[in-house]
C-alpha positions as CSV (number, residue, x, y, z in Angstrom):
1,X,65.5,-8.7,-95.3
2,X,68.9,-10.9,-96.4
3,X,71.0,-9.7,-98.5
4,X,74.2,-12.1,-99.6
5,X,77.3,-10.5,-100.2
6,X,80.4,-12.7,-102.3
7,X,83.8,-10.9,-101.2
8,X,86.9,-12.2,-102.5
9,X,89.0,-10.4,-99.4
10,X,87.2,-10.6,-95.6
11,X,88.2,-6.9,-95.2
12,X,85.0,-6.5,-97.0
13,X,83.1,-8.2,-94.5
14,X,83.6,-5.1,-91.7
15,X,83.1,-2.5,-94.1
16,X,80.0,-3.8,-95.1
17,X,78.7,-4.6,-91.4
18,X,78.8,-0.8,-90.5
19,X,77.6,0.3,-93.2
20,X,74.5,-2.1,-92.2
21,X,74.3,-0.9,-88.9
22,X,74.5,2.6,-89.8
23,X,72.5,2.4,-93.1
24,X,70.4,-0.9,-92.3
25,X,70.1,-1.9,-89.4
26,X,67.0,-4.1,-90.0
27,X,69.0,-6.3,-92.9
28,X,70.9,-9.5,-92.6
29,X,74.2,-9.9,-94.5
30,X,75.3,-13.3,-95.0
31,X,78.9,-13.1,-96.4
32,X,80.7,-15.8,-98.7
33,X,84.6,-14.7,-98.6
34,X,86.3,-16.3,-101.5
35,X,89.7,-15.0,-102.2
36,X,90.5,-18.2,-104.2
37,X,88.2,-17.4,-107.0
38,X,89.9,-13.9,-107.2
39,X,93.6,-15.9,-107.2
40,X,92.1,-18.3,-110.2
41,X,90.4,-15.3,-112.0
42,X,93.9,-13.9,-112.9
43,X,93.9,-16.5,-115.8
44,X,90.7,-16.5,-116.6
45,X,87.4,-17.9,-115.6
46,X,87.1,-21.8,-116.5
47,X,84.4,-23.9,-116.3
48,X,85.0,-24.8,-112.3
49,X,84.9,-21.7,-111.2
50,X,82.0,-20.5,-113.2
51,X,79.9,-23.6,-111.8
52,X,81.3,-22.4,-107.8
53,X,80.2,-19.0,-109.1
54,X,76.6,-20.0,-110.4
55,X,75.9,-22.4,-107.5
56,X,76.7,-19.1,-105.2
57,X,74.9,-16.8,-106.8
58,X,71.7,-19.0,-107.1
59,X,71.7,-20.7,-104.2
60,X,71.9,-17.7,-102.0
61,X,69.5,-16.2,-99.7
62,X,67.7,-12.4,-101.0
63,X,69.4,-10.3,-103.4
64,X,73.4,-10.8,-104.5
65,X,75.9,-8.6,-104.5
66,X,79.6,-9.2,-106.1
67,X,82.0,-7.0,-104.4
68,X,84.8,-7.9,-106.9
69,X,85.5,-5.6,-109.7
70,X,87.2,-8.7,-111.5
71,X,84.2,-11.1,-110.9
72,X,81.7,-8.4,-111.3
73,X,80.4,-8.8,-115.0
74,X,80.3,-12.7,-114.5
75,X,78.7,-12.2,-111.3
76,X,75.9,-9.8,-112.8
77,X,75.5,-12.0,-115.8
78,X,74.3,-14.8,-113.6
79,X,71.7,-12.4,-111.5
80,X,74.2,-10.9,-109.0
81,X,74.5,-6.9,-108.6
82,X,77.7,-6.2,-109.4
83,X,79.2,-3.3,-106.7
84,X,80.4,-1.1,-109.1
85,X,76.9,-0.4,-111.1
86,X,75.5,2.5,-109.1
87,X,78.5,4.5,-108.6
88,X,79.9,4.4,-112.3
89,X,76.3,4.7,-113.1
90,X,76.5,8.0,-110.8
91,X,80.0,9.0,-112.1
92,X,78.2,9.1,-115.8
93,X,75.6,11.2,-115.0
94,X,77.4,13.9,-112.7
95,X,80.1,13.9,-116.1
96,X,77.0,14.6,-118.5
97,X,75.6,17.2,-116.1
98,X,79.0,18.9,-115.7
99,X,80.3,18.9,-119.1
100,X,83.7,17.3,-117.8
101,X,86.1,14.1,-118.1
102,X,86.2,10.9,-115.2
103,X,89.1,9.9,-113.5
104,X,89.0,6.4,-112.6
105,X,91.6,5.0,-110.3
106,X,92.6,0.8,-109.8
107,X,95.1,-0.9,-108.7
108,X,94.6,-4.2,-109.7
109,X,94.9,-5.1,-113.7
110,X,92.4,-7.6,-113.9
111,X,89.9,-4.6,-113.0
112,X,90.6,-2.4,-115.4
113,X,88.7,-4.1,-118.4
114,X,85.5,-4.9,-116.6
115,X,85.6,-0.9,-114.9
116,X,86.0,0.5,-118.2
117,X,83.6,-1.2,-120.1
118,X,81.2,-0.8,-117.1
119,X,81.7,2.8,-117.2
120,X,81.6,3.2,-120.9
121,X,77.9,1.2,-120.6
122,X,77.1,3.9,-117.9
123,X,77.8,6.9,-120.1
124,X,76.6,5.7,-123.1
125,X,73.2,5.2,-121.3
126,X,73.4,8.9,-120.6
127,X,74.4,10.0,-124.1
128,X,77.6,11.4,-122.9
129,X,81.1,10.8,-124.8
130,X,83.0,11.5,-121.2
131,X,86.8,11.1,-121.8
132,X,87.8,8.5,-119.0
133,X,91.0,8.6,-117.8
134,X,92.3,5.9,-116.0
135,X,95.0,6.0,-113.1
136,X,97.0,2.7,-112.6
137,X,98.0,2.1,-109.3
138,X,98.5,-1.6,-109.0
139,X,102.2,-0.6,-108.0
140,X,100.2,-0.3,-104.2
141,X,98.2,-3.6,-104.5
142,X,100.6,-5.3,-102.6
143,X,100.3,-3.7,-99.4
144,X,96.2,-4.5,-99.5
145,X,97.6,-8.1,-99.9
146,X,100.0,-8.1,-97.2
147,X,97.4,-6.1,-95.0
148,X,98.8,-2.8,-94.4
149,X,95.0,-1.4,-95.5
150,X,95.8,1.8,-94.3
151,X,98.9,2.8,-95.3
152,X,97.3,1.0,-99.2
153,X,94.4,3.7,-98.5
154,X,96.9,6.3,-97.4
155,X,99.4,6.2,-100.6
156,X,96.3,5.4,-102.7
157,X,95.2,8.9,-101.6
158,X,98.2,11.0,-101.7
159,X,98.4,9.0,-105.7
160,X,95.3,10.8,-107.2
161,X,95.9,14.1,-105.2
162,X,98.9,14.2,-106.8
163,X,97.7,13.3,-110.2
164,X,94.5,14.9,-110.3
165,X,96.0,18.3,-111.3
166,X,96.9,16.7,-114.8
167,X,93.0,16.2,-115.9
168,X,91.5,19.9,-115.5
169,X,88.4,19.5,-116.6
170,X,87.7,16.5,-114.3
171,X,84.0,16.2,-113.5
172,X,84.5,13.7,-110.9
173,X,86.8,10.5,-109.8
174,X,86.1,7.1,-109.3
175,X,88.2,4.2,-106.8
176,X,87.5,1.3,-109.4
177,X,87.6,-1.1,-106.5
178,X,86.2,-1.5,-103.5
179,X,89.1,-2.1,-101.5
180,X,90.2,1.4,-102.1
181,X,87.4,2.8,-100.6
182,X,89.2,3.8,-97.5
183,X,91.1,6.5,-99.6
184,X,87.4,8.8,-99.9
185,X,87.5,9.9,-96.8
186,X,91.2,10.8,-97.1
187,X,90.5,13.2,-99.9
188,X,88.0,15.0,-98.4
189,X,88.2,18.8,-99.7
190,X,88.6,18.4,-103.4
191,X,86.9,20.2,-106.1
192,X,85.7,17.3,-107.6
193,X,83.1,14.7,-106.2
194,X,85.4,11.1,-105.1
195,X,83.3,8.6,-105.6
196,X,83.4,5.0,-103.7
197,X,81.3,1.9,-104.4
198,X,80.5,0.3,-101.1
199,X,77.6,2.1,-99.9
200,X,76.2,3.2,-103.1
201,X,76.0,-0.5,-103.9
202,X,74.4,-1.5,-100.4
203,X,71.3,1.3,-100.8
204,X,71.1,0.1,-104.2
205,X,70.5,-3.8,-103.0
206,X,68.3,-2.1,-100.5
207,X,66.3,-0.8,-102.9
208,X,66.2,-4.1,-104.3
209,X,65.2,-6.2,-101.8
210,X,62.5,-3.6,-100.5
């Protein structure tokens, strides 16, 4: 099976080829990195970039996914899977089962709409009036642009450690993007389920394509 993958970072690119090998070892991945359609997105999508954006979506290869948050409702709208469905989609029901609040981390503005009214979609499928509380941490989103990844992931991690204390009745926590995904593993040992998009989303297109 082919599955094509639109990234607007190539960071993306290795974190979704081990998944593959470890996950799927049978699928082919065909990236398009785009960073420049993230870049224009800041202002808004216009008319050129929503024609780059149609063309890529339909003119791929298998099933779509969008691995930007920004891009992701545009993305979905035109037939892509957007890589944040199944985890806010699993953040919603593990709230409703628990009774509790969702933390949801970003650290990029342009995220924070599109997350939220993801999310909201996600728990209003499940009946649940979850209180979301969202952490802004676009102060680090400069060292993921310069490419200090880990030491982003690192301070990303030691962020919601040290503000997860303030939401109690957290029933679980979200990394809005999926360039913070690195941070997971970093918070390992917490009471509460972290939740990270990448590989949700790639056994979800699986389960698409199959």
């Amino acid at each position: 099976m082919t599955l094509t993958l639109l990234h607007t970072s190539e960071v993306h690119c290795a974190t979704f080829d081990t998944l593959r090998t470890r996950i799927a070892p049978d699928a082919t991945l065909t990236h398009v990195v785009r960073p420049d359609w993230l870049a224009r997105a800041q202002d808004g999508i216009d008319a050129a970039l929503m024609a780059e954006m149609t063309q890529a979506v339909q003119g791929a290869a298998g099933p779509v996914l969008c691995t930007c948050t920004t891009l992701g409702s545009v993305a979905a709208a035109l037939g892509a899977t957007r890589i944040d469905a199944p985890m806010m989609q699993a953040a919603a029901r593990i709230a409703a089962k628990a009774g509790g609040a969702i933390v949801m981390a970003y650290c990029l503005d342009s995220t924070l709409a599109p997350s939220c009214a993801l999310l909201d979609a996600a728990l209003e499928a499940e009946g649940y009036a979850a209180r979301v509380h969202t952490l802004n941490l676009c102060q680090f989103w400069p060292l993921f642009e310069a490419g200090e990844v880990a030491a982003f992931h690192a301070v990303v991690a030691a962020a919601i450690r040290e503000n997860l204390p303030s939401v109690p009745d957290a029933a679980c926590a979200v990394l809005a993007q999926a360039s913070m995904a690195g941070a997971a593993p970093l918070l390992d040992g917490l009471a509460i389920p972290m939740l990270a998009s990448p590989e949700m989303a790639l056994r979800a297109m699986l389960d698409i394509a199959t």
